[in-house]
N, C-alpha and C positions, 0 to 999 in steps of 0.2 A: 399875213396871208390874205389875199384879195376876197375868197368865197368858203366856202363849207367849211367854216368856223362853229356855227352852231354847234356840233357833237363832234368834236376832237379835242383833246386834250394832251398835253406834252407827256413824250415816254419816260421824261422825269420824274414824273407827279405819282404816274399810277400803274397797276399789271402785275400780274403776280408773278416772281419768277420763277417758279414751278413748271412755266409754258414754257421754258427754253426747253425743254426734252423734249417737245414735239417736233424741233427743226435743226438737232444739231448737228456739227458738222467739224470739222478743224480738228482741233485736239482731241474731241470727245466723240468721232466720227467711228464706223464702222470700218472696217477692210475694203471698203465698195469705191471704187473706182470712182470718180466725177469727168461728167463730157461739158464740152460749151456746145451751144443754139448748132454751129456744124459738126457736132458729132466727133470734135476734138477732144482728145486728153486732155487733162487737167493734172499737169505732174506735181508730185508731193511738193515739190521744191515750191511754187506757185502755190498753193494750199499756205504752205509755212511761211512765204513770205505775206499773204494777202494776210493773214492771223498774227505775225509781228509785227505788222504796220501799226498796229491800234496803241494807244497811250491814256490809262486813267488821267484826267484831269479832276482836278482835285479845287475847289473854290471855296474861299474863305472872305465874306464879301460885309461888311461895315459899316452899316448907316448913319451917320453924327449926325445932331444938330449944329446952330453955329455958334454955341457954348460949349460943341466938343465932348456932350455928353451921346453916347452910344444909346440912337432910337430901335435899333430891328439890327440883327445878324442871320446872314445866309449862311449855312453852310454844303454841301454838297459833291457832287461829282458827278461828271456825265465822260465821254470818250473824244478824245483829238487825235488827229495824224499828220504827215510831215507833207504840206503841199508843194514847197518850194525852198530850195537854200540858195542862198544872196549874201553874197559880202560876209560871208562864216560865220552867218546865223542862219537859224528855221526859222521859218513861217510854218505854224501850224493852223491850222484850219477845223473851225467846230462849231455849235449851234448857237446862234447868237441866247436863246432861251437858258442852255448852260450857263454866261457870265454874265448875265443880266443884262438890264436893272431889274429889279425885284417885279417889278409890275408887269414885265412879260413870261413870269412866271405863274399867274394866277391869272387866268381865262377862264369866261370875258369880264373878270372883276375887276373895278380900276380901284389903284389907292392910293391917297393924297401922297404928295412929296413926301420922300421920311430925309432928306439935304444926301450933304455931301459921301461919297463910298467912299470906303477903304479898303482897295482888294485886292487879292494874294490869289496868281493862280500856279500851280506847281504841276511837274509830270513825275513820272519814274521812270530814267532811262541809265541804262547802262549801271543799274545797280544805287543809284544817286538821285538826289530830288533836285530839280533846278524849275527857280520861279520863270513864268512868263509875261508880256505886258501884251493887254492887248493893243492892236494897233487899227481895227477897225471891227465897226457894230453896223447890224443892217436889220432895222426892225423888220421891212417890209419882206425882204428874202430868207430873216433868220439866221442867215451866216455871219458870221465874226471870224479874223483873223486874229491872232496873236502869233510873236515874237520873240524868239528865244535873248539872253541875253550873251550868250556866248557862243562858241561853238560848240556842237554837244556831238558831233560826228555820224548825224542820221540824214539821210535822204528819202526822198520820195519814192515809193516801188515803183510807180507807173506814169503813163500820160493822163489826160483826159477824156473820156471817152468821145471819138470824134463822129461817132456814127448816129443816128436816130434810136434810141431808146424803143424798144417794142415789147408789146402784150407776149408772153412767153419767153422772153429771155430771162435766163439763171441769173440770178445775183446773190452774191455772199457779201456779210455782215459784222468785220468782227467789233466785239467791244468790253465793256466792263460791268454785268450785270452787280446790283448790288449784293453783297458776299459772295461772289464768286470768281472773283479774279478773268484774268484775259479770256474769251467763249465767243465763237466764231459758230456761225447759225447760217442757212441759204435758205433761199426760197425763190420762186418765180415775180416776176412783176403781171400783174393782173391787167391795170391800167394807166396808159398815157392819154394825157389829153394835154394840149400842147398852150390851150388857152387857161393852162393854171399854171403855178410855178412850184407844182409838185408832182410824183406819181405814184402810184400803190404798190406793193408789194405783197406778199404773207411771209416771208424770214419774220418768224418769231422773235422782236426782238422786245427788252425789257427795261425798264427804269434803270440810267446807266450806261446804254446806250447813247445818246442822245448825244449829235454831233460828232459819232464815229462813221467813219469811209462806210459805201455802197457800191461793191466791186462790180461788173461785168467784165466778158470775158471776151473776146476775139481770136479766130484762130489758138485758143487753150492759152492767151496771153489777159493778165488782167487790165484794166483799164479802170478809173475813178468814173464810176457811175451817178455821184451824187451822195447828199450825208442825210442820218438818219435825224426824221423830226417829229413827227406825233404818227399817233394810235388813234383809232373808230373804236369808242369805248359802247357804243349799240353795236357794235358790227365785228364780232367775234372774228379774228385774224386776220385784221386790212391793217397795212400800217402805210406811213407815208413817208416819201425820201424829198430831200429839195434836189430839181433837177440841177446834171452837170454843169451846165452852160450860165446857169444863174453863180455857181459855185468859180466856177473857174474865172467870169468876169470880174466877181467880188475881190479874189487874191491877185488879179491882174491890174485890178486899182490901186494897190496896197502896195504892189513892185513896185509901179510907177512915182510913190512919193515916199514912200520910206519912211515912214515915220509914226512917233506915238501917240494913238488916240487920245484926246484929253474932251 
């Protein structure tokens, strides 16, 4: 991220999740109706699809030396969703901070090479665990692509959102808080600014999160708003999303060559 790095930290790392009851919504939501920015319905069907979109991603990540002895092991999980299907595989979509390397994992601390990874990343769909590879890394935007290796029979819920992003639009959150399985949270966006390549939120979201969808809504239809990426650990309820267009460039590069990241 290009600026106000000083006081942010990855919703990886840190955040109690006790704070999802302040903003919840999907499964664990009230009887209360949801509208979009024009005062549209938001039908159950839309709720249940924007909240089965989400997919734990699960990483198991392996540092060797070049003796082949294991220096440092990742383990973790943060949230992916289905950006694109191509040739009868997924492209899933998630924070590049999720699959590393280890070192964009601990801000602003740097640490020496630990060599070569060995990494496993897995979803749960349809009852079944199937490994992913990734197929591209993007330090600067935080986005990563990965790559199913079969067909797994999921698609994309929606488009990209094509409209300008504003101060008071809804957006809902679903993802994988830790112990609590699939939790689908909303909140308003507070701030855009157009010369970052992020923008604010308050959806309570929590370690777990991290590289799950940022829905908006049009006309009561959802639309990919952007994925989730750190928390203002001084600034009690800001969190940050990476903007659509940064996100949807990134997977539009990744159609164009097909291929796996090395």
């Amino acid at each position: 991220m290009k600026s106000r790095t000083k006081a942010i930290g990855y919703i990886s790392t840190a955040l109690l999740a006790a704070a999802l009851a302040n903003s919840a919504t999907g499964d664990n939501r009230q009887n209360n109706k949801s509208y979009d920015n024009n005062n549209v319905l938001v039908s159950d069907n839309n709720i249940e699809r924007i909240t089965s979109s989400a997919y734990q991603l699960d990483a198991d990540i392996a540092y060797v030396s070049t003796n082949g002895r294991e220096r440092a092991r990742m383990q973790g999980h943060g949230t992916t969703f289905v950006g694109a299907r191509r040739n009868g595989r997924q492209y899933f979509i998630t924070a590049n901070h999720v699959v590393g390397p280890i070192t964009t994992l601990i801000n602003p601390m740097t640490l020496t090479p630990l060599g070569k990874q060995n990494e496993t990343y897995t979803i749960n769909a349809n009852g079944r665990q199937y490994n992913l590879d990734v197929v591209r890394r993007n330090s600067d935007t935080d986005v990563a692509i990965l790559r199913s290796r079969e067909d797994l029979g999921l698609d994309k819920i929606c488009e990209f959102a094509d409209t300008r992003l504003r101060e008071g639009d809804f957006v809902y959150a679903p993802g994988f808080p830790r112990d609590f399985g699939r939790y689908l949270v909303s909140g308003t966006i507070g701030q855009v600014d157009r010369n970052q390549d992020f923008f604010l939120h308050n959806a309570v979201v929590t370690p777990g999160f991290s590289g799950g969808p940022i829905y908006v809504l049009d006309r009561g239809q959802p639309r990919i708003g952007g994925i989730c990426r750190f928390y203002r650990p001084d600034t009690q309820g800001i969190f940050g999303a990476i903007r659509p267009d940064l996100v949807k460039q990134e997977l539009e590069e990744v159609l164009k060559t097909d291929r796996v990241y090395r």
